[in-house]
DRENRO-353274 format. One record per residue (C-alpha): residue in three letters; x, y, z. Coordinates in steps of 0.1 Angstrom, whole numbers, padded with zeros to 4 digits, always signed. Layout:
BEGIN
ALAXYZ
...
***
This chain:
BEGIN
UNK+0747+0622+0986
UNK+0727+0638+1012
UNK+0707+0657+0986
UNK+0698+0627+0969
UNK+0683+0608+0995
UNK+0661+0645+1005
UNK+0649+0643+0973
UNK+0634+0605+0982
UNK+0624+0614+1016
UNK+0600+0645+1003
UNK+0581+0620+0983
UNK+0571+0602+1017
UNK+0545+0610+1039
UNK+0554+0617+1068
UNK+0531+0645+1088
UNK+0549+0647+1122
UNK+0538+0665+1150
UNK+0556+0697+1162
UNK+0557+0726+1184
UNK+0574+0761+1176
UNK+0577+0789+1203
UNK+0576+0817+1223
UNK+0575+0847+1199
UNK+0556+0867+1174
UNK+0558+0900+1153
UNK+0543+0917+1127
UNK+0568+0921+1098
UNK+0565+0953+1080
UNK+0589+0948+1047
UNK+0603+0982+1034
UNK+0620+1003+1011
UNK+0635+1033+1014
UNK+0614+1059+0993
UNK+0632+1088+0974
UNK+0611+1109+0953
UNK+0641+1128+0936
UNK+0672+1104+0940
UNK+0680+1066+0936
UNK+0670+1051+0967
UNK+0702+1030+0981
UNK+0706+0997+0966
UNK+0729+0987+0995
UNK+0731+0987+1032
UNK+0767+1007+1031
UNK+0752+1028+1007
UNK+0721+1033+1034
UNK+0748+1040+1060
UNK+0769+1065+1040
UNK+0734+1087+1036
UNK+0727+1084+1071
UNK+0765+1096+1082
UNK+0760+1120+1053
UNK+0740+1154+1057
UNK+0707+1143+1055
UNK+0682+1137+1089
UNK+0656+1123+1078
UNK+0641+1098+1052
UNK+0609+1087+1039
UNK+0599+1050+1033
UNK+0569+1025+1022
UNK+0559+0993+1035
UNK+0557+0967+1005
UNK+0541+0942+1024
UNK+0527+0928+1062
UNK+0530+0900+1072
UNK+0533+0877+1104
UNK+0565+0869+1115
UNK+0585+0856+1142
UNK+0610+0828+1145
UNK+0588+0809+1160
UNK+0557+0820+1132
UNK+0587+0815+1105
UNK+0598+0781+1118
UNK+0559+0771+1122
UNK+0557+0784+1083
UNK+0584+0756+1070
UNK+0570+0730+1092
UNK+0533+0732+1085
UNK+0546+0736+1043
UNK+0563+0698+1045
UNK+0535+0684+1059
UNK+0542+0685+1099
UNK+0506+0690+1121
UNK+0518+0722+1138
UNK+0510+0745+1169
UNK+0529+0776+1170
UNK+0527+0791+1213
UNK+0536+0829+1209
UNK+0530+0861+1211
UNK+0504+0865+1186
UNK+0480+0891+1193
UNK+0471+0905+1164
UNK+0445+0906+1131
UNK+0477+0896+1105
UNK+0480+0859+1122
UNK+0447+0844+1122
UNK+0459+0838+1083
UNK+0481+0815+1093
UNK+0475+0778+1084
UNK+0484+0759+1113
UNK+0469+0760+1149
UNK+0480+0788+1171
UNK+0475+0795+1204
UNK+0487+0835+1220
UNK+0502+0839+1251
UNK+0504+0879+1244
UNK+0509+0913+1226
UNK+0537+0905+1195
UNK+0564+0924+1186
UNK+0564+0950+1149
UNK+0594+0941+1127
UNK+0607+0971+1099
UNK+0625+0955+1076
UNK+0644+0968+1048
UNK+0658+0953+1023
UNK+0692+0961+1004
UNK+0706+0935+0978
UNK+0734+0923+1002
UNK+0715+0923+1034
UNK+0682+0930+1056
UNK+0681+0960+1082
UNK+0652+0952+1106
UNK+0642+0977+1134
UNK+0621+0962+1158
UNK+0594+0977+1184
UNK+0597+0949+1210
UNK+0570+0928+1230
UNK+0566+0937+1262
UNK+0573+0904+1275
UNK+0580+0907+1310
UNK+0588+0872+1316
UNK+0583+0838+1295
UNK+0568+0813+1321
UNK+0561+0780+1326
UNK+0529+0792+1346
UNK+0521+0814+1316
UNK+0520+0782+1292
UNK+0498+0761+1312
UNK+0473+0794+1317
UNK+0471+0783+1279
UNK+0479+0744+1274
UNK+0489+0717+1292
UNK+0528+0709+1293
UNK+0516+0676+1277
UNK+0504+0692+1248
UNK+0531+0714+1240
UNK+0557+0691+1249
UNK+0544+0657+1234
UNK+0545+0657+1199
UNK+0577+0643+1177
UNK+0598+0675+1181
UNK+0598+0713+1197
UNK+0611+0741+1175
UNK+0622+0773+1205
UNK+0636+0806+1194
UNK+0650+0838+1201
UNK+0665+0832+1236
UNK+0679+0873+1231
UNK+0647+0888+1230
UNK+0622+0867+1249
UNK+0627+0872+1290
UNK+0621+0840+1309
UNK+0636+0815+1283
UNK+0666+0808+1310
UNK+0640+0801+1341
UNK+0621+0780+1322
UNK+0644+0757+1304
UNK+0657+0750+1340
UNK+0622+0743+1356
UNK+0616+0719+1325
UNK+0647+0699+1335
UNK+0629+0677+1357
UNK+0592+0681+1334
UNK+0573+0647+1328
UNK+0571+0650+1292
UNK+0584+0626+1266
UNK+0622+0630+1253
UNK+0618+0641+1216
UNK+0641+0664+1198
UNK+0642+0701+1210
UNK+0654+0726+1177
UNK+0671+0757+1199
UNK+0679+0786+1176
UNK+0691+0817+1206
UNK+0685+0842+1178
UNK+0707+0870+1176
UNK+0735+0870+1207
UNK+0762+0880+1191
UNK+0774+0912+1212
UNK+0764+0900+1249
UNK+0781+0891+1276
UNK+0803+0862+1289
UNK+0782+0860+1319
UNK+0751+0856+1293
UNK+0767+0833+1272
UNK+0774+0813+1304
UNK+0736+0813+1314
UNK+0727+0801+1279
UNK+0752+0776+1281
UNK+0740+0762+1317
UNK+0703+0766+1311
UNK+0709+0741+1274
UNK+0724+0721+1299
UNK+0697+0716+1321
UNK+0669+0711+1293
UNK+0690+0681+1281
UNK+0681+0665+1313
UNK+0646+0663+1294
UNK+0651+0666+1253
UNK+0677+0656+1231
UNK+0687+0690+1228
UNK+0699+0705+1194
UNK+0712+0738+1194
UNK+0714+0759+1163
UNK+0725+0788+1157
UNK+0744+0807+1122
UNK+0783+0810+1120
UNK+0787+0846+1142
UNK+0759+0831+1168
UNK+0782+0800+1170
UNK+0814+0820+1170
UNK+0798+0838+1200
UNK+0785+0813+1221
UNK+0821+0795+1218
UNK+0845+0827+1228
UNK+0839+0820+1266
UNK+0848+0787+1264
UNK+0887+0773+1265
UNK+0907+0781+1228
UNK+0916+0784+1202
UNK+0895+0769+1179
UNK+0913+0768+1142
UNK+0875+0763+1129
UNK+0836+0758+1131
UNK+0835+0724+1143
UNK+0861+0730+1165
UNK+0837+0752+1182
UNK+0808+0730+1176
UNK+0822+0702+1192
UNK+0837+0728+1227
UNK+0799+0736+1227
UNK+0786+0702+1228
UNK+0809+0692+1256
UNK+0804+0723+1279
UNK+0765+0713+1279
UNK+0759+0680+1270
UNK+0736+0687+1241
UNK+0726+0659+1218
UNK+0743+0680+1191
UNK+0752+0715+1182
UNK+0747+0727+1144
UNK+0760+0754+1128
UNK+0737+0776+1097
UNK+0752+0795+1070
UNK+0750+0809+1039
UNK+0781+0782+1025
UNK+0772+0751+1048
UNK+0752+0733+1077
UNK+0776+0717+1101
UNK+0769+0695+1133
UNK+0789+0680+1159
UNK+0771+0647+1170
UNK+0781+0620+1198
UNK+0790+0597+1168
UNK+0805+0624+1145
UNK+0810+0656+1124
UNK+0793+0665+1094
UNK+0794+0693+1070
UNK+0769+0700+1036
UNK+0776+0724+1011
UNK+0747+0747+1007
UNK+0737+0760+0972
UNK+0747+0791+0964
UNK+0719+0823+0956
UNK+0727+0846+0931
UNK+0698+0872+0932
UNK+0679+0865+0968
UNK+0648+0880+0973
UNK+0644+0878+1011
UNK+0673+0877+1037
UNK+0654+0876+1066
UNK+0635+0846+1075
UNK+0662+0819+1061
UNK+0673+0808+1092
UNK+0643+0800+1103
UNK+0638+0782+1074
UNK+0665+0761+1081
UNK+0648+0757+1117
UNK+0619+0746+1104
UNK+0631+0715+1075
UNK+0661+0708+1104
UNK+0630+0703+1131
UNK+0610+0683+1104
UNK+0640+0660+1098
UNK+0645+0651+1128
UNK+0609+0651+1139
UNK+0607+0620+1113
UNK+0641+0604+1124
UNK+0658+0614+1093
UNK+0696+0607+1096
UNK+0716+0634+1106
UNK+0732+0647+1069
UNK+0698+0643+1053
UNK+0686+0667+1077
UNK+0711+0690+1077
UNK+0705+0690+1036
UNK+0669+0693+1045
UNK+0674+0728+1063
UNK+0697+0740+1037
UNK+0674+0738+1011
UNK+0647+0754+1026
UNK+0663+0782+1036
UNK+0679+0787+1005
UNK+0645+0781+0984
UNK+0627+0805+1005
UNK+0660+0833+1003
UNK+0657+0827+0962
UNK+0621+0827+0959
UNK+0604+0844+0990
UNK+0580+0817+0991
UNK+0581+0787+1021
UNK+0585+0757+0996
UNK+0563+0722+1005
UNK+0577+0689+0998
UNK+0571+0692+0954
UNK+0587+0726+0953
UNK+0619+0721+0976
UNK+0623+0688+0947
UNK+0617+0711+0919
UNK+0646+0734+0937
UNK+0668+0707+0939
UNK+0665+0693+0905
UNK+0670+0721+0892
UNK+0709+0727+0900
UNK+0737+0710+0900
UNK+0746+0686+0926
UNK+0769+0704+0954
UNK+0797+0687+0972
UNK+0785+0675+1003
***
């Protein structure tokens, strides 16, 4: 049981060393504030008041904190252990909390989110990121610094310019070939052409990284529709993924199950289930985060899909990012899953 074998492999040491990037916000959590009604307890119920006759609504911020896919992933990493440099956008006061190294290439973005009991609502003020650049990182490091550790943890391909450009200039890059974690973030909604320029720019990185691209089920479902169908399921569409770019493997996030589609095989585990969550946003990159640590440390490929699920669904239950004692004490705690 992958599970099982997690719970042995928290209990080692191992402190690899990992990169997260490009991005950066500063997460405002909300809740919708009525002073003589019930504020909505759902997102439909949110969207009926909105289509309703009211125009305006008042709201509080609960909490700030710094964010990012990249910050998020950095978050999980650093938590198991993992000596960790997060490259983003990261200009401003709320980050130099943060427990791991950082180093800012820019201005972040600000993140409203609200939360309903079945799912987030984030508005975001974007960066203003005219372009991600190669040029830009070494005006802060040298490529052997970001690039040389055990692994490389890369979000939000839909909101951060220059990702394409640059995966394609680090094609031919001198830099040792380690595992690169690729979640694109949220693409579902663009175009073909897009998905096709995601698709050729993975492509080219492989050339350099083992290249694992991960993404959740409607992101997966997404970046498959261009290609030639139908596919009756997920790994279907993993696999149609995997051969179109050539990446070491493509995985798949969700609230039910990790999958991945290998060049040895296909693999699906269960996820545990979350009866009262008290964060939606941010799991994913949870998942990022124990999925790069996994295979940072050469963890075999269901024990690190087991190691993502758990610490996205820890931090979804508790709204904590758990370390090595508390994603055991998650696990013991329930029942074993069918893997």
């Amino acid at each position: 049981m992958p599970y099982d074998r997690l719970r042995r492999r928290l209990t080692e040491s191992d402190s690899p060393t990992v990169t997260t990037l490009p991005d950066g916000s500063v997460d405002h959590f909300c809740t919708v504030a009525e002073d003589d009604a019930e504020s909505p307890e759902t997102r439909d119920a949110f969207g009926r008041e909105i289509l309703g006759d009211r125009s305006s609504f008042s709201f509080a911020v609960e909490a700030t904190e710094p964010g990012g896919q990249a910050v998020n992933a950095a978050k999980q990493l650093h938590a198991l252990g993992g000596s960790v440099t997060c490259y983003g956008h990261l200009d401003a006061p709320v980050f130099e909390s943060l427990p791991f190294d950082t180093v800012s290439m820019g201005a972040p973005a600000v993140v409203y989110v609200f939360g309903f009991s079945d799912r987030d609502v984030m508005f975001v003020e974007a960066a203003d990121v005219a372009e991600w650049t190669l040029a830009e990182v070494r005006r802060v490091a040298d490529l052997p610094d970001v690039f040389g550790g055990d692994a490389v943890c890369c979000s939000n391909w839909d909101s951060v310019a220059g990702l394409e450009s640059a995966f394609h200039r680090l094609s031919d890059a001198d830099v040792p070939r380690i595992p690169f974690v690729f979640d694109p973030g949220d693409i579902v909604g663009c175009e073909p052409d897009e998905i096709g320029a995601l698709l050729d720019a993975m492509a080219a990185l492989q050339d350099a990284f083992d290249v694992v691209y991960s993404a959740n089920r409607q992101e997966v479902r997404a970046t498959a529709a261009p290609l030639s169908g139908p596919f009756d399921h997920d790994l279907a569409r993993l696999a149609a993924i995997r051969a179109e770019t050539g990446v070491t493997a493509a995985v798949m996030h969700a609230r039910d199950e990790a999958a991945a589609v290998t060049s040895d095989d296909r693999l699906r585990v269960s996820n545990y289930s979350v009866e009262r969550p008290v964060r939606h946003t941010g799991g994913g990159d949870r998942f990022t985060g124990g999925l790069g640590h996994a295979l940072a440390c050469g963890w075999d490929w269901d024990v690190a899909l087991a190691c993502g699920n758990a610490c996205a669904v820890s931090y979804v239950e508790s709204g904590s990012t758990g370390g090595p004692n508390e994603i055991a004490a998650f696990l013991d705690e329930r029942p074993p899953v069918d893997s």
